[in-house]
C-alpha positions as CSV (number, residue, x, y, z in Angstrom):
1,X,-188.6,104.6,-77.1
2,X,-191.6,107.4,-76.2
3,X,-190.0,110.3,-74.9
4,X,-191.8,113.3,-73.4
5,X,-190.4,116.9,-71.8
6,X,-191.5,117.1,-68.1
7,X,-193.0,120.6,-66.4
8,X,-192.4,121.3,-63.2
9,X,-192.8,125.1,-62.9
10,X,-190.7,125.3,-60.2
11,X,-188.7,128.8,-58.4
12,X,-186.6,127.0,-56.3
13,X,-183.3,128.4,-57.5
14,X,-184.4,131.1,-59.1
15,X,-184.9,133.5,-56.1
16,X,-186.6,136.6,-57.2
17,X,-188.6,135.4,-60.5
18,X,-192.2,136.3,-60.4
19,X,-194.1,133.3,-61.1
20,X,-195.5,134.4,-64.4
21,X,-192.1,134.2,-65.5
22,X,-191.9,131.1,-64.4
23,X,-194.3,129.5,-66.4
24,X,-193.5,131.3,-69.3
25,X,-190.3,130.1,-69.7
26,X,-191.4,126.4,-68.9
27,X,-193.9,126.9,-71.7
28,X,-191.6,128.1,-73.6
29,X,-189.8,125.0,-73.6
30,X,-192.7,122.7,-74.1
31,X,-193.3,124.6,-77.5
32,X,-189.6,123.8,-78.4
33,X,-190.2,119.8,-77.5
34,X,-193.4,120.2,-79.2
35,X,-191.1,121.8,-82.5
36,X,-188.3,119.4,-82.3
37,X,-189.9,116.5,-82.2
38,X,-190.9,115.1,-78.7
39,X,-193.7,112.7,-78.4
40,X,-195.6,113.8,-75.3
41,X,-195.8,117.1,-72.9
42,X,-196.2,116.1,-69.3
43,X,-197.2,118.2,-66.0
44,X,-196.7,117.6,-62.2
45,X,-199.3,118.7,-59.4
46,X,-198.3,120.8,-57.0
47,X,-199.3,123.8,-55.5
48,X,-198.6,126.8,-53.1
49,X,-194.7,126.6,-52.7
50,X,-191.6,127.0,-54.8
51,X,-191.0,123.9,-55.1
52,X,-193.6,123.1,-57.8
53,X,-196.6,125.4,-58.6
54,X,-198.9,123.6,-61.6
55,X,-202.2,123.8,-59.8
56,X,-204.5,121.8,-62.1
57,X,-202.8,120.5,-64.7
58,X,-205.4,119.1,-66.8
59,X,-206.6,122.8,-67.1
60,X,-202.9,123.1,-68.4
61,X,-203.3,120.4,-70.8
62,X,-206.4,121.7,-72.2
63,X,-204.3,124.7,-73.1
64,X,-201.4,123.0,-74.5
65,X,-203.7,120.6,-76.9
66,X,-205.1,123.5,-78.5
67,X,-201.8,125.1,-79.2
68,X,-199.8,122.0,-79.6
69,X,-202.2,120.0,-81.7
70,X,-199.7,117.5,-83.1
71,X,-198.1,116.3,-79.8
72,X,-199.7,113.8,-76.3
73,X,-200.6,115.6,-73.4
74,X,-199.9,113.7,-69.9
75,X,-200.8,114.5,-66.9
76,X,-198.0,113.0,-64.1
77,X,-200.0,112.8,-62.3
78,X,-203.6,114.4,-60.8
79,X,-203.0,114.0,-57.1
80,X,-206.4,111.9,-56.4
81,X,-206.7,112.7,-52.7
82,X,-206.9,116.6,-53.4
83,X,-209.9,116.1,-55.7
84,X,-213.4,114.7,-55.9
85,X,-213.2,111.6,-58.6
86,X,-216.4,112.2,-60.3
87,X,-214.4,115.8,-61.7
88,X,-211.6,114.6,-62.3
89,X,-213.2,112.1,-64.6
90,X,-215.6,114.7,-66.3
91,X,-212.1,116.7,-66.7
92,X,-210.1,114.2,-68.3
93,X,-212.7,112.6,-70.6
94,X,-213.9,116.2,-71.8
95,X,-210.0,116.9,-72.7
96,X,-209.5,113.5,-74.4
97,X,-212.4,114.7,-76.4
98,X,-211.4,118.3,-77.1
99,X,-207.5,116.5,-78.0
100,X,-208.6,113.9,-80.1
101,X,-207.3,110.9,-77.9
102,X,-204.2,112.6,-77.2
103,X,-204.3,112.3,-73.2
104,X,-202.2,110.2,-71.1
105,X,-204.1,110.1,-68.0
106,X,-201.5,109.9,-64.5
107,X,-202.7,109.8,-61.2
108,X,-200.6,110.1,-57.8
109,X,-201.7,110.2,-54.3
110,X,-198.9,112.9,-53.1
111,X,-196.3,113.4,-50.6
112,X,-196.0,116.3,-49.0
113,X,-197.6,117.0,-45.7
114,X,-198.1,121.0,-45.9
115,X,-199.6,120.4,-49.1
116,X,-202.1,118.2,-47.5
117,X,-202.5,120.6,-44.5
118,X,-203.5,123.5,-46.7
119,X,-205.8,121.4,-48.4
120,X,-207.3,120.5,-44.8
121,X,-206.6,116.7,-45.4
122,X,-204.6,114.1,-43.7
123,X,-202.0,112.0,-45.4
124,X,-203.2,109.0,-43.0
125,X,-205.9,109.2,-45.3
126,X,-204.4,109.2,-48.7
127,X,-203.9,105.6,-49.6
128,X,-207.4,104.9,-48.7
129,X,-208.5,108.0,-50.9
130,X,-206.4,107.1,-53.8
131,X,-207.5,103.4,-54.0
132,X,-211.3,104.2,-53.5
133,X,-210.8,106.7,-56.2
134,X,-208.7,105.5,-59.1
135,X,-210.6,102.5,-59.5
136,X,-213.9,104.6,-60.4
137,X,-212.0,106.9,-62.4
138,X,-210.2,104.4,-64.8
139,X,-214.3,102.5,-65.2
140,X,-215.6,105.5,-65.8
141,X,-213.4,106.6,-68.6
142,X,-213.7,102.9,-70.0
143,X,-217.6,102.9,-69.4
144,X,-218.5,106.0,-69.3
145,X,-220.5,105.8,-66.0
146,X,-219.4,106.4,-62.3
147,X,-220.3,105.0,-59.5
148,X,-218.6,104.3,-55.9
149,X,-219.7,102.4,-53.0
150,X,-216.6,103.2,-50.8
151,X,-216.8,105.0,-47.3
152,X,-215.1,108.2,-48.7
153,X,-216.8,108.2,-52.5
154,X,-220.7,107.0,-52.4
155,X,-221.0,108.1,-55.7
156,X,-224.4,107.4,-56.8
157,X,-224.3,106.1,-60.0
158,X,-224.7,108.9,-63.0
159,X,-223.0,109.3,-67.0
160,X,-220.4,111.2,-67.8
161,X,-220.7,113.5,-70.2
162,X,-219.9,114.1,-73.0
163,X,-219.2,110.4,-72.9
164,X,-215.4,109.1,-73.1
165,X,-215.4,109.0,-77.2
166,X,-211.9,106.6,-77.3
167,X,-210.3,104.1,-75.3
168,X,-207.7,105.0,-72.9
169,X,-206.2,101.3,-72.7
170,X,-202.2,101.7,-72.3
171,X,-202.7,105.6,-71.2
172,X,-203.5,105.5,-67.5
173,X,-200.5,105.6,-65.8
174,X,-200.0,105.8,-62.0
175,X,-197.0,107.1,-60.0
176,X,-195.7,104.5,-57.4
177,X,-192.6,104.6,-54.9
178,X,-194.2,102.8,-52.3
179,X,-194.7,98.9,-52.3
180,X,-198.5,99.6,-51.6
181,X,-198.3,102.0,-54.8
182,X,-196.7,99.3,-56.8
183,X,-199.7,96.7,-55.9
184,X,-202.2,99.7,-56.6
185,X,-200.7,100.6,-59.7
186,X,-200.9,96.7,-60.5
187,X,-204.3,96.2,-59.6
188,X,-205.5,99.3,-61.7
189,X,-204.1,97.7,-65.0
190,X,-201.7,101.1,-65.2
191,X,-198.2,102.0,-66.5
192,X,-195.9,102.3,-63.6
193,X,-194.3,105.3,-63.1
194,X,-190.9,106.4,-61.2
195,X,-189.0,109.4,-60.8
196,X,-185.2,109.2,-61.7
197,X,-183.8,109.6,-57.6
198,X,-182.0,107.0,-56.9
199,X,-179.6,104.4,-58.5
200,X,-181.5,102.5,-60.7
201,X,-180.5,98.7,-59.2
202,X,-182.3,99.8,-55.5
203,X,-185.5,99.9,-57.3
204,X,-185.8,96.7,-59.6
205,X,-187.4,95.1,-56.5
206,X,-190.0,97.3,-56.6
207,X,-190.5,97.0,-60.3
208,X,-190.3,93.2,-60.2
209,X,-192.8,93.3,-58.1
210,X,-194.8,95.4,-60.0
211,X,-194.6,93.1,-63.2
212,X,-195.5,89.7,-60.8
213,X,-198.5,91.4,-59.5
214,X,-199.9,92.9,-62.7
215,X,-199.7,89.6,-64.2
216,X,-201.5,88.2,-61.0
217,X,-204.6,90.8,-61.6
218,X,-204.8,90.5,-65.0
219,X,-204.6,86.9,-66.4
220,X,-201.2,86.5,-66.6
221,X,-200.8,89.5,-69.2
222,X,-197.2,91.3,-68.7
223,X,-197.2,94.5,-67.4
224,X,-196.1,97.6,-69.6
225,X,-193.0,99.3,-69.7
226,X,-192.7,101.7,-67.2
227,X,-192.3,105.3,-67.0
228,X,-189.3,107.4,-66.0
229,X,-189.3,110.8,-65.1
230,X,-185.9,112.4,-65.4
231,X,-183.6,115.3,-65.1
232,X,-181.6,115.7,-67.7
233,X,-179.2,118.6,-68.1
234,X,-177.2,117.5,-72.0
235,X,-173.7,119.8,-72.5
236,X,-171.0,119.5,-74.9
237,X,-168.5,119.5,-72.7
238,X,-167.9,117.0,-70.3
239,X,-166.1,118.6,-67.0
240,X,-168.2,121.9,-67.3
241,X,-171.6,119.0,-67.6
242,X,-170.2,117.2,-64.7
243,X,-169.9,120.8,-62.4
244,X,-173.0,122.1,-63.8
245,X,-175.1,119.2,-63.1
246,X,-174.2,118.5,-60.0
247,X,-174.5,122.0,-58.9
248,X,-178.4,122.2,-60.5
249,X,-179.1,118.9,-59.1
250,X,-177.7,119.4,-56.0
251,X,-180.3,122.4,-55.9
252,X,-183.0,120.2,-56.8
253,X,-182.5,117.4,-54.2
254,X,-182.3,120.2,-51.6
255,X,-185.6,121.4,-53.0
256,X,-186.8,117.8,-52.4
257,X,-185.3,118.0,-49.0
258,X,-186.9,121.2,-48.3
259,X,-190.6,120.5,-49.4
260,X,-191.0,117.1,-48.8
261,X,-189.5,117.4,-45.3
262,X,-187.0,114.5,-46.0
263,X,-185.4,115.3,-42.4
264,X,-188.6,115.3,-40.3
265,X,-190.2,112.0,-38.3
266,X,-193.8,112.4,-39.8
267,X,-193.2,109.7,-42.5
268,X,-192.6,107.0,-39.2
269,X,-196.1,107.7,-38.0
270,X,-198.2,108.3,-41.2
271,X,-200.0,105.7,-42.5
272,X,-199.0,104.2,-46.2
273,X,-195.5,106.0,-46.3
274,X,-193.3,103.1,-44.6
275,X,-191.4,103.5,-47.9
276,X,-190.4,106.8,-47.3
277,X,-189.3,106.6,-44.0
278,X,-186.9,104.4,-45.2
279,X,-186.2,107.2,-47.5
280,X,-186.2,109.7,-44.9
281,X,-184.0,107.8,-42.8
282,X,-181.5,107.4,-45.8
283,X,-180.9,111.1,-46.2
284,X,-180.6,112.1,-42.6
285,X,-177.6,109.2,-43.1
286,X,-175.9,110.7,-46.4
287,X,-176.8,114.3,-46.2
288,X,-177.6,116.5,-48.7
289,X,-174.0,116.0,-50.8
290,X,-174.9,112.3,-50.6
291,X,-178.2,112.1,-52.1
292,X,-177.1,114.7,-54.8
293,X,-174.2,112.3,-55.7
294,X,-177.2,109.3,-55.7
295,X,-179.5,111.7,-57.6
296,X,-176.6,112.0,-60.1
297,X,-176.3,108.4,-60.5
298,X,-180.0,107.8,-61.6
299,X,-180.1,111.4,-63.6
300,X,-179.3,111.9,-67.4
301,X,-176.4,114.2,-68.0
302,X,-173.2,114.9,-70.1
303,X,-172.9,115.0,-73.5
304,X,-174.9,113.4,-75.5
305,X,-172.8,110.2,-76.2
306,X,-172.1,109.8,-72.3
307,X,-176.2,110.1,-71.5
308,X,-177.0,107.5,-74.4
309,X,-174.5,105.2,-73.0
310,X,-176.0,106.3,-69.7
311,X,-179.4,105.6,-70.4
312,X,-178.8,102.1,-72.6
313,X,-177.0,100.7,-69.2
314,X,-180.3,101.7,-67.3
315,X,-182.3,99.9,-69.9
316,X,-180.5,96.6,-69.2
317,X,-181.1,97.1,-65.5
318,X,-184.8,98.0,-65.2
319,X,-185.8,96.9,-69.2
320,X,-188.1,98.7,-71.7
321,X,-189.1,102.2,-70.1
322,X,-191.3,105.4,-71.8
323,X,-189.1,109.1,-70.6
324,X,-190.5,112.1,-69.4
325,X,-187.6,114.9,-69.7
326,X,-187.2,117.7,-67.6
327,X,-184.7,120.2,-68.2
328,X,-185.6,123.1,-66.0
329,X,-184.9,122.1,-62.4
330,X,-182.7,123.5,-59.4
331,X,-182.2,126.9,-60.6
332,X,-180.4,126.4,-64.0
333,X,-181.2,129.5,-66.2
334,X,-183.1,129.7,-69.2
335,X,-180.8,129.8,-72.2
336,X,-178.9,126.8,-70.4
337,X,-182.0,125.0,-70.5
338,X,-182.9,125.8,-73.6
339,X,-179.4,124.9,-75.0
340,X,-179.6,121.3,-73.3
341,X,-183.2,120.4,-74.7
342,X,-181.9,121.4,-77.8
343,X,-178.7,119.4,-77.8
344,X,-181.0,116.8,-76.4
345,X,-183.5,116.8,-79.1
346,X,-180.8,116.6,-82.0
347,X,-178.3,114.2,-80.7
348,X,-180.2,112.1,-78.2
349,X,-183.8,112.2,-78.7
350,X,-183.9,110.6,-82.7
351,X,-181.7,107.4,-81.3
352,X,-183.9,107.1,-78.3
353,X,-186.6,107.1,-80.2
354,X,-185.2,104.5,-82.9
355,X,-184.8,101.9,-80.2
356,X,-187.4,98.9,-80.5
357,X,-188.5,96.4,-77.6
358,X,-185.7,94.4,-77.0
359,X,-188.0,91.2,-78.4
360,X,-189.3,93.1,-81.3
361,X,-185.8,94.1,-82.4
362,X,-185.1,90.6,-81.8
363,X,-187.9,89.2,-84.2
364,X,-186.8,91.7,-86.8
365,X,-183.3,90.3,-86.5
């Protein structure tokens, strides 16, 4: 299994840290997963609020691959909506050059409505914006050129350069909640991925679906594993993990709550979100303790025998899945995180990592 350490550069818990601190200490913990053995460094979008503040996170990338030089970079994802897709394609294919192929490309199409207010945008507009763009960003970096004939793109036709100098086949991924998202992420040819929110049997429809409709668009080829981001918090001891997590996850959901306005009526009226009015409608039901003990359910904790146990059960309900870790989240404090990646990256990470496909282990069998 491919196992990354997620950023989120988030204050949300941490009341009073200057933001520089922040992102120091989230730093460094991706020089730690770069040290100890992690396969890939990934990076939200987000901007302006505590929640999550990674503002361009290919810029980020293009830091880390020069520091970092033996480790992916991933982006999870580039909000399309909030950029023009003729940058974002110069952006990623000039990093892929500068990292030697080493980019994992993710777009998204975001969420949260004062993010799209401060960026003067409407999320009525976002699905439309996100399927006219990803499409000419994924031929671009296979082609090289760019071109759009879409109400919200024309993009004359023009070459990117430098040019894309390797293939990114198997490393566009795209984030999808949604059931439109799933058929997007389908129809692009990417790797699905989900965060871990939920108990993992409520969304095997979705990724069903996902796999039926990728092999639809593409000749009958399966889709590939998808991606999982997670929250992990990995402790020695069981009871003091158990209080812990649910105290740093219970922070993060109400972060979620908070910035996404999970409580509001906006997702009933905006175009494309159906989903997450169903969502919405869900945690005005259970509350915040509610969704924290659902968050738990789909979240990676414990020590590490309980979150490989954990994590093997998920993988016989949704099948083969890539990880993207986070372990700073919900206000837990530095050392703790540091403690739990590095707990994480002796104990679990080496056995993740030594799992095959189920029908490759098979075959060697």
């Amino acid at each position: 299994m491919d196992v990354g350490l997620m950023m989120i550069f988030s204050s949300y818990g941490w009341e009073g840290m200057p933001d520089h601190q922040v992102w120091e200490e989230d730093l460094k913990l991706a020089g730690l997963a770069a040290d100890l053995g992690f396969d890939v460094l990934w990076s939200a979008e987000h901007h302006f609020f505590d929640y999550s503040f990674c503002p361009d996170n290919l810029q980020l990338m293009t830091w880390l691959a020069a520091k970092h030089p033996g480790i992916d970079l991933g982006t999870a994802a580039v909000i399309l909506p909030w950029h023009d897709p003729l940058r974002v394609a110069e952006q990623a294919a000039m990093l892929d050059l500068l990292c030697g192929g080493r980019l994992r490309f993710g777009m998204g199409r975001g969420l949260a409505r004062r993010e799209f207010t401060a960026f003067r945008g409407t999320m009525d507009e976002s699905r439309a914006r996100f399927d006219e763009a990803a499409p000419m960003i994924v031929d671009a970096l296979r082609t090289g050129w760019i071109e759009g004939r879409g109400p919200l793109y024309p993009q004359p036709r023009v070459e990117i350069r430098p040019r894309p100098p390797h293939s990114l086949d198997g490393r566009i991924y795209a984030v999808a909640s949604s059931e439109d998202s799933v058929a997007s992420c389908a129809r692009l040819g990417a790797r699905m991925v989900m965060f871990s929110d939920r108990p993992w049997p409520m969304r095997v429809p979705a990724i069903e679906l996902n796999r039926r409709l990728h092999r639809e668009n593409h000749g009958g080829r399966e889709a590939p594993p998808l991606m999982i981001v997670d929250f992990a918090f990995c402790w020695p001891d069981l009871a003091e993990a158990e209080d812990l997590a649910r105290r740093y996850m219970g922070k993060f959901v109400e972060s979620n709550f908070h910035h996404y306005e999970l409580l509001g009526e906006h997702f009933a009226s905006v175009k494309g979100y159906d989903a997450y009015a169903q969502k919405a409608e869900i945690a005005k039901k259970s509350g915040l303790s509610g969704a924290t003990e659902g968050f738990m359910k789909a979240a990676a904790w414990g020590p590490p025998d309980r979150m490989l146990r954990e994590i093997e059960a998920r993988r016989a309900v949704v099948g083969e899945f890539e990880a993207a870790v986070s372990f700073r989240f919900g206000g837990i404090p530095y050392e703790q995180a540091e403690t739990s990646l590095r707990l994480y990256a002796k104990e679990v990470l080496p056995v993740l990592q030594s799992w095959k496909p189920a029908e490759k282990a098979a075959a060697a069998g």
